[in-house]
Each structure stands twice: as structure tokens, then as C-alpha cells.
C-alpha positions as CSV (number, residue, x, y, z in Angstrom):
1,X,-12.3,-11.3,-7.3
2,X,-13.1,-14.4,-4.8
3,X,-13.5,-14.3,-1.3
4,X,-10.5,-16.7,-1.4
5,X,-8.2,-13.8,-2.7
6,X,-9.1,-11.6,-0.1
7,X,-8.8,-13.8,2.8
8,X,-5.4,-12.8,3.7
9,X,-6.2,-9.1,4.7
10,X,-8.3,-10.5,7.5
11,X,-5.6,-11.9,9.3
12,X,-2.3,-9.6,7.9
13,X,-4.3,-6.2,9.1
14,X,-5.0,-7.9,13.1
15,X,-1.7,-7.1,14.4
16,X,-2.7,-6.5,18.1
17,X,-3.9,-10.3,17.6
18,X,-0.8,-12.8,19.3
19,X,0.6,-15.6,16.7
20,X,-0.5,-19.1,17.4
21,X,2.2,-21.8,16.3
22,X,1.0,-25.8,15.9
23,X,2.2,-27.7,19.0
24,X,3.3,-31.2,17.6
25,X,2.8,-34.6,19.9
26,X,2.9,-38.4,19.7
27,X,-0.6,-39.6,18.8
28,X,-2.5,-36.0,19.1
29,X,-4.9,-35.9,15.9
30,X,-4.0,-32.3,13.7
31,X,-6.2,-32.3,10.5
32,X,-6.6,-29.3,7.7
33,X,-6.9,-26.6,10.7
34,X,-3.5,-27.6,11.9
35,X,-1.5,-27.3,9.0
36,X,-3.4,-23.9,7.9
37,X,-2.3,-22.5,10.9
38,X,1.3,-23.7,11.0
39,X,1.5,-22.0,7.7
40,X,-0.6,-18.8,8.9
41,X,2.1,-18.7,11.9
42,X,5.2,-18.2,9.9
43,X,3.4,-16.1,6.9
44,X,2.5,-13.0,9.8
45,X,5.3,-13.4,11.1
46,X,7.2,-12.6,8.4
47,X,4.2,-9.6,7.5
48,X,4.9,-8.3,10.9
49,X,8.5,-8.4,11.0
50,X,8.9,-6.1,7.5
51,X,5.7,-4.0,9.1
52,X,7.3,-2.7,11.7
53,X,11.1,-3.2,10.8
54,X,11.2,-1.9,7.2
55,X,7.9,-0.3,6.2
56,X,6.1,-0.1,3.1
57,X,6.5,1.0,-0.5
58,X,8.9,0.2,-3.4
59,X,12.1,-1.8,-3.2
60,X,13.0,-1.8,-6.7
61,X,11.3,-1.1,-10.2
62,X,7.6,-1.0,-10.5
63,X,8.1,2.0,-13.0
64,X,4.7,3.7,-14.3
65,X,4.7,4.9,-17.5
66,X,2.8,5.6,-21.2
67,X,3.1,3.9,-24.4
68,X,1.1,5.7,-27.1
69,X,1.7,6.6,-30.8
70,X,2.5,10.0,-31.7
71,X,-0.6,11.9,-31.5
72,X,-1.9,14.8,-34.0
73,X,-2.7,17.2,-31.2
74,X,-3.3,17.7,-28.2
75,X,-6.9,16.9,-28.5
76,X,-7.1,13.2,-30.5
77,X,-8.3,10.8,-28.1
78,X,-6.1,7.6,-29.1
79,X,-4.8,4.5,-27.5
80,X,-3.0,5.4,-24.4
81,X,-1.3,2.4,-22.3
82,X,-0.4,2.7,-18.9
83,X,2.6,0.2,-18.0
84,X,4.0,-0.8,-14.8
85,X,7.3,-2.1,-15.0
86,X,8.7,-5.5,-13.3
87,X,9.4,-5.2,-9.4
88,X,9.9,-5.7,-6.0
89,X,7.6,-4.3,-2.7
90,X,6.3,-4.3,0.8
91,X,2.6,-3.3,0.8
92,X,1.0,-1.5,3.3
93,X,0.2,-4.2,5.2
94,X,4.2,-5.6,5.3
95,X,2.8,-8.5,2.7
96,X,5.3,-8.7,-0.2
97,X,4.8,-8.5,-4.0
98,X,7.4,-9.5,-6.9
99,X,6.4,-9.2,-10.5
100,X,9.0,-10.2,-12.9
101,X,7.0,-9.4,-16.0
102,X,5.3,-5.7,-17.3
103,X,1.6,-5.2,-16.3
104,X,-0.4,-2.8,-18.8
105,X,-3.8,-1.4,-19.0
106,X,-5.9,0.6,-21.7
107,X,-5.8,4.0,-20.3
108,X,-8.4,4.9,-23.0
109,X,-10.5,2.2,-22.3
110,X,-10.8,2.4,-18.4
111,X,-11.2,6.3,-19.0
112,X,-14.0,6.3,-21.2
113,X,-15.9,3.5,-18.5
114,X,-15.3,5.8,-15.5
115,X,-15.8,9.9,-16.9
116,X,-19.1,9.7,-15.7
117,X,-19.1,8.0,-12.7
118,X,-19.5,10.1,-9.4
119,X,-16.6,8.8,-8.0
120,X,-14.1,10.5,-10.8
121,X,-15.9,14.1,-9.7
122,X,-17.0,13.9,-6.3
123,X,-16.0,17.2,-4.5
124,X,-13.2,16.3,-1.9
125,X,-12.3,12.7,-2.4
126,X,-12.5,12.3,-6.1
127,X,-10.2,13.1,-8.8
128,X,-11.3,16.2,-9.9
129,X,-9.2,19.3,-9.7
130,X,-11.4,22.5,-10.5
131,X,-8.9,25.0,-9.7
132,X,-6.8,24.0,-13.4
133,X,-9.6,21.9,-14.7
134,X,-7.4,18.5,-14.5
135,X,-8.3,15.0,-13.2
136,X,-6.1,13.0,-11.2
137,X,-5.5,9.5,-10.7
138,X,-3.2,7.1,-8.3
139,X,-1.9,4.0,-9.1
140,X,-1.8,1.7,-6.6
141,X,-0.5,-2.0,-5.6
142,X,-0.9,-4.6,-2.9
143,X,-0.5,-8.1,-2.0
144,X,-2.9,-10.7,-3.5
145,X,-3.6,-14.8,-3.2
146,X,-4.7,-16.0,-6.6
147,X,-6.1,-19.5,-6.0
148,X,-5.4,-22.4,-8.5
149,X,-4.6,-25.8,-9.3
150,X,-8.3,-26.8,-9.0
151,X,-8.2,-30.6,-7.5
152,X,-11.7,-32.9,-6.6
153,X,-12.1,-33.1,-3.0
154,X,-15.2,-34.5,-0.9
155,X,-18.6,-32.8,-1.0
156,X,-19.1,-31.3,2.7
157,X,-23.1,-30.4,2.0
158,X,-26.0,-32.1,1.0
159,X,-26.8,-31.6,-2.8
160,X,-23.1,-29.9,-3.6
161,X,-23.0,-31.0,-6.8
162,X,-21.2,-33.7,-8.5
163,X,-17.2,-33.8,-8.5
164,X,-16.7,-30.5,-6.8
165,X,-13.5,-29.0,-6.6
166,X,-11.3,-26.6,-4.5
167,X,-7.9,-24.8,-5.1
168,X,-4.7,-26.4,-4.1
169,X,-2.7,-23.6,-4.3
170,X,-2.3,-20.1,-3.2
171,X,0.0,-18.3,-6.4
172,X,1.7,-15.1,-4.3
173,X,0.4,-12.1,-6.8
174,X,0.1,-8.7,-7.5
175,X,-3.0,-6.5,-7.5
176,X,-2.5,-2.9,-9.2
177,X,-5.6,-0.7,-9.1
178,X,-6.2,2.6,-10.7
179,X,-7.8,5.3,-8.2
180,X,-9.3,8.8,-8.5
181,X,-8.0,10.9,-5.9
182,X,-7.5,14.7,-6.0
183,X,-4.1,14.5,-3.8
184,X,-3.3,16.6,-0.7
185,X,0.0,17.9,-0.9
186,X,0.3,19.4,2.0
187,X,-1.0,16.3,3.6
188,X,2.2,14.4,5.1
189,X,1.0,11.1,3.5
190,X,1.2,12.2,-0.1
191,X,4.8,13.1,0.4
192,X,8.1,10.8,-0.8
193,X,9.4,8.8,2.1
194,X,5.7,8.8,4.2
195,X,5.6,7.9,7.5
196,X,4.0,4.5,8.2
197,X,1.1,3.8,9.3
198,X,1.9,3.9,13.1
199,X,3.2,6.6,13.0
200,X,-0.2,8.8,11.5
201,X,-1.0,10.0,14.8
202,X,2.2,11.7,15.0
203,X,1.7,13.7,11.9
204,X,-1.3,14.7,12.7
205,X,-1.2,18.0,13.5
206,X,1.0,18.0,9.8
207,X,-2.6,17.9,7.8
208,X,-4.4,20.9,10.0
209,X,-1.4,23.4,9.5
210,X,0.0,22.4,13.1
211,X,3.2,21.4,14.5
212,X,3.8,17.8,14.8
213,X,3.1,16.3,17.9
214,X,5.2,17.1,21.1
215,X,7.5,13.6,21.9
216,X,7.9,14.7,25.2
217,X,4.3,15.4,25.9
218,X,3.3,12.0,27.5
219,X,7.2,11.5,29.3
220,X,7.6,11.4,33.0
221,X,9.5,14.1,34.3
222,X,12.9,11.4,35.1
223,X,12.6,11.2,30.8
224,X,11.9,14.9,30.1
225,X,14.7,15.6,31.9
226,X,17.3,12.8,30.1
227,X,15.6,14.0,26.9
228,X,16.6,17.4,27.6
229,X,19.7,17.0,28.8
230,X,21.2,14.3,25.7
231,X,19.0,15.9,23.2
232,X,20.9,14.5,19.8
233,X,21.4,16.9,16.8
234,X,19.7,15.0,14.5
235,X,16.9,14.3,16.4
236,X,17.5,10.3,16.8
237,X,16.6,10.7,20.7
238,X,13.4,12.6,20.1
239,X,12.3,10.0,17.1
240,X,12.6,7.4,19.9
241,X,11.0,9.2,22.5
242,X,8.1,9.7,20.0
243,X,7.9,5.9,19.4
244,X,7.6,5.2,22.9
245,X,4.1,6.0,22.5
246,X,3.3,6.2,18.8
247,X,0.6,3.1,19.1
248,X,-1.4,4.8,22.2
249,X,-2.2,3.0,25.3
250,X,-5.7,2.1,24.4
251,X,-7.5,-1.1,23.8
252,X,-8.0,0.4,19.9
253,X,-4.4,1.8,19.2
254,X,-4.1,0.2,16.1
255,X,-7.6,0.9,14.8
256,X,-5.7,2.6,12.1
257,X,-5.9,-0.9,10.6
258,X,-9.5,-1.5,10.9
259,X,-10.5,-0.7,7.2
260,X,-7.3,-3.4,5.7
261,X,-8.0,-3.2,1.9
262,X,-7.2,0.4,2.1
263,X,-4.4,0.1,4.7
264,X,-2.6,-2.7,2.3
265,X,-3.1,-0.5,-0.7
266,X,0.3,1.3,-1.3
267,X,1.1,4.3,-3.8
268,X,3.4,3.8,-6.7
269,X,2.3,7.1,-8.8
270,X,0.0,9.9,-9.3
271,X,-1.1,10.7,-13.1
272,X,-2.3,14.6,-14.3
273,X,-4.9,14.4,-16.8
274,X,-5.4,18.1,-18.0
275,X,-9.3,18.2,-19.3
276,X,-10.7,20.3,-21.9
277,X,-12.2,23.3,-21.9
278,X,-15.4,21.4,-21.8
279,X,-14.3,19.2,-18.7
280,X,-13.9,15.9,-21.6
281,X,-11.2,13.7,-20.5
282,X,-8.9,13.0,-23.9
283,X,-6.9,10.3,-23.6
284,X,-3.7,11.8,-25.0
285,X,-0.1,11.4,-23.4
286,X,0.7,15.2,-24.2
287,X,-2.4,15.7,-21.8
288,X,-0.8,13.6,-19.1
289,X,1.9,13.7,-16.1
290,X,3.2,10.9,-14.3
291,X,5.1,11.4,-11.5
292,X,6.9,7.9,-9.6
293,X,8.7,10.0,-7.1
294,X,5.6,10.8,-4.7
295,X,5.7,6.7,-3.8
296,X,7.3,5.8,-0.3
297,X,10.3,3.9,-0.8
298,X,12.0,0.9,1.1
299,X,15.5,1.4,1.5
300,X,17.7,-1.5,2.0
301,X,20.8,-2.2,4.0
302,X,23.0,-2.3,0.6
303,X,21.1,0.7,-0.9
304,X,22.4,3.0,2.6
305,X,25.9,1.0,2.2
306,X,26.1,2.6,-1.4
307,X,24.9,5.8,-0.3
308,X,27.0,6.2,2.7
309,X,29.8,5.3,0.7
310,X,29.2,8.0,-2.1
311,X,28.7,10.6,0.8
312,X,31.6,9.7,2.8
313,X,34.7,12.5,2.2
């Protein structure tokens, strides 16, 4: 992986940073900046719009699954293929991905590299499961430039080389990675339909065994007392009165953002490996569990049409 293919998180994860548009006169000079930014205005804007409108998670497809021959037993370590089926998006960053063709990887392969590094067993952040001997793994997927269409352009050091070269296009891509993580279920953020990311500091209280955090806590007395007296029954009113200070009032309230690669990186399934007796990971679909259902979701306007529609007496 280039630096080039990682560029975008820099700017896509800065959203207390205002957009910058390309102010075009009669006889003003714009070179390569220019245009880089005029195209860096609309991208974020479009990032930001399905960040905070729409969320994150899967629109449609992206299915994980196994392909394997029939095994023996239980214990035959064979050729096991994870598949992600074709899809549609919005990663955690509100960037989003299409894939319009399957994506697979040798399950056997990536297992036998990894069962003995640290990261798999680490106590606390790493796959393993001691208390039924089981490993688990998440998929994951986010946004990712792939340069191409490699062009000559004019050396800009001394000594670069002859005929260098430089990308001419950014290809719109896919990244799935394959992650060791013991999951938290009574963490708020392992559950279907997850709260985004603005919202964590909310649901904090959620991952210590607590009540959620108070919406009227930071009112003024003038909303306490509107909040109180209009209180809706399903809790619309108090959902807004909570977003009225969801991002803080600090100079940092979306630090949340500050590590991107891991804010961008967006659940699509968790997979049980059950281990021997002698902690071996087999690679062997009767050994494994996916479940897709533990992903957040996107839900779009003609998805709640239908479903209002089915609903409706």
C-alpha cells in the first residue's frame, strides 16, 4: 500500500476543518493546486453530507461467506475461502464503496501466517476467546484510492531518474481487511444498527454497565422545562435534545476522529473459529460461524417506504 492510497483519510477524517472551494477570475493564474482542490471541495462534501445525514455501514450485498469442499471431519485442515459478495456502502468515514464483482481470500492460507502472531492471542484486544477455547475474527471494509494510468511527467529533483512517471488516475476501490478481535457484546458498538461515531459519547455509560447519558443534563432550565412538558412517546424529542450536544463544546469534540484508518474501517461480519483441544486453529467450515447480522446497516428512503408499507394495517 502507497502513501498515495492513503491520502484521502487525511482530509475525509478533518471534519471540524471548513471546505475551501476554487474562486475562478479573468487572468488569475490556478495551476495543479487549484484544480486538486476544486475536486477535494466537492468529494468532502459529499463524505460529509452521508457522515452526518445517513451514517455508515452496508447499503446492499457485501455478503460473507465460505466456500470449501466437504470435509472428512471436523479436524482436516483443508482449503477454506472466505467470499465477500458484490455491494454497495458508506464507510466509517461517509466515503463510499461499490464492488460489482466477488472478493475472496484463502482462509487457510492467511490462518496458518497469523496463529502465531501476538496479535491473534493478545489478552483483551486480540482474537482469542479462552472461556470456549475459540478464535474470532472481523471482517472489515473501507474506502480506498488505487492510483493508475501511470503517464511521464517532468522530473521536479535533481538526479530523479530518467522518464519518471506519476498516476493519472485515482480508481474509487474497496479495501476489505481481516481483523482479530475478541468482540464485546455488551459493548453498544458491536451491536446491529450502531450508533455513529458522534454519537459514542452518548453510549458511553452503555460499555461500563451504566445508563446512557442524561439528554437533559446540559439544557437550560427554559428547555428542561419544554422537554418535560412535550416529552414524545417514542422518544424523537429526547433523541434531539441529546444531539444538541452530542459533539461537545470543546476545541477537540471530534477527536473521536483523530486515529482515521480505524474510524473509516466499517464491520461487515464476525467469524467463530472453534480451536482444538490443543489451541491449533483447523481451517475447517464445520469449525466456523459467520454471522452478517452484527454489521450496521444504511437504510434508504425506498427501503423505510417498503417497510412502512408492509407494517401499515
Amino acid at each position: 500500500m502507497t502513501a498515495m492510497q492513503d491520502q484521502s483519510l487525511i482530509g475525509d477524517g478533518q471534519f471540524e476543518q471548513p471546505l475551501k472551494r476554487v474562486v475562478f477570475e479573468s487572468g488569475m493564474l490556478l495551476g495543479v493546486e487549484a484544480t486538486s482542490s476544486e475536486q477535494d471541495y466537492h468529494r468532502r462534501r459529499l463524505v460529509r453530507h452521508q457522515y452526518w445525514l445517513h451514517g455508515y455501514g452496508t447499503v446492499s450485498g457485501l455478503v460473507v461467506s465460505l466456500e470449501a469442499d466437504e470435509p472428512e471431519n471436523a479436524d482436516q485442515h483443508i482449503l477454506t475461502k472466505l467470499m465477500v459478495s458484490p455491494g454497495v456502502g458508506i464507510d466509517g468515514l461517509g466515503r463510499e464503496v461499490s464492488s460489482y464483482e466477488p472478493y475472496c481470500i484463502n482462509l487457510k492460507d492467511w490462518l496458518e501466517a497469523h496463529s502465531d502472531k501476538d496479535r491473534i492471542w493478545q489478552v483483551g484486544n486480540g482474537g482469542f476467546d479462552g472461556s470456549d477455547n475459540s478464535l474470532w475474527l472481523k471482517v472489515v471494509f473501507r474506502y480506498q484510492e488505487q492510483p493508475s494510468g501511470l503517464q511521464p511527467v517532468m522530473a521536479t529533483k535533481i538526479n530523479a531518474g530518467t522518464d519518471p512517471v506519476q498516476p493519472s488516475r485515482l480508481k474509487d476501490c474497496i479495501l476489505l481487511e481481516l481483523i482479530p478481535e475478541k468482540p464485546l457484546f455488551a459493548d453498544p458498538a458491536f451491536a446491529p444498527w450502531g450508533p455513529p461515531a458522534y454519537l459514542d459519547r452518548l453510549q458511553a455509560g452503555h460499555a461500563h454497565g451504566q445508563a446512557p447519558a442524561d439528554p437533559a443534563a446540559a439544557l437550560n432550565p427554559d428547555e428542561k422545562t419544554y422537554l418535560t412538558a412535550h416529552a414524545d412517546a417514542d422518544g424523537l424529542l429526547n433523541l434531539n435534545a441529546a444531539m444538541l450536544h452530542a459533539l461537545g463544546t470543546g476545541k477537540n469534540a471530534l477527536d473521536m476522529l483523530a486515529k482515521e484508518t480505524e474510524a473509516a474501517q466499517t464491520l461487515l461480519a464476525r467469524i467463530r473459529i472453534q480451536l482444538d483441544p490443543d489451541r491449533k486453529v483447523v481451517s475447517n467450515p464445520q469449525r466456523m460461524q459467520i454471522n452478517n447480522l452484527l454489521r450496521p446497516f444504511v437504510a434508504t428512503p425506498q427501503q423505510l417506504l417498503s417497510l412502512h408499507r408492509s407494517v401499515a394495517p
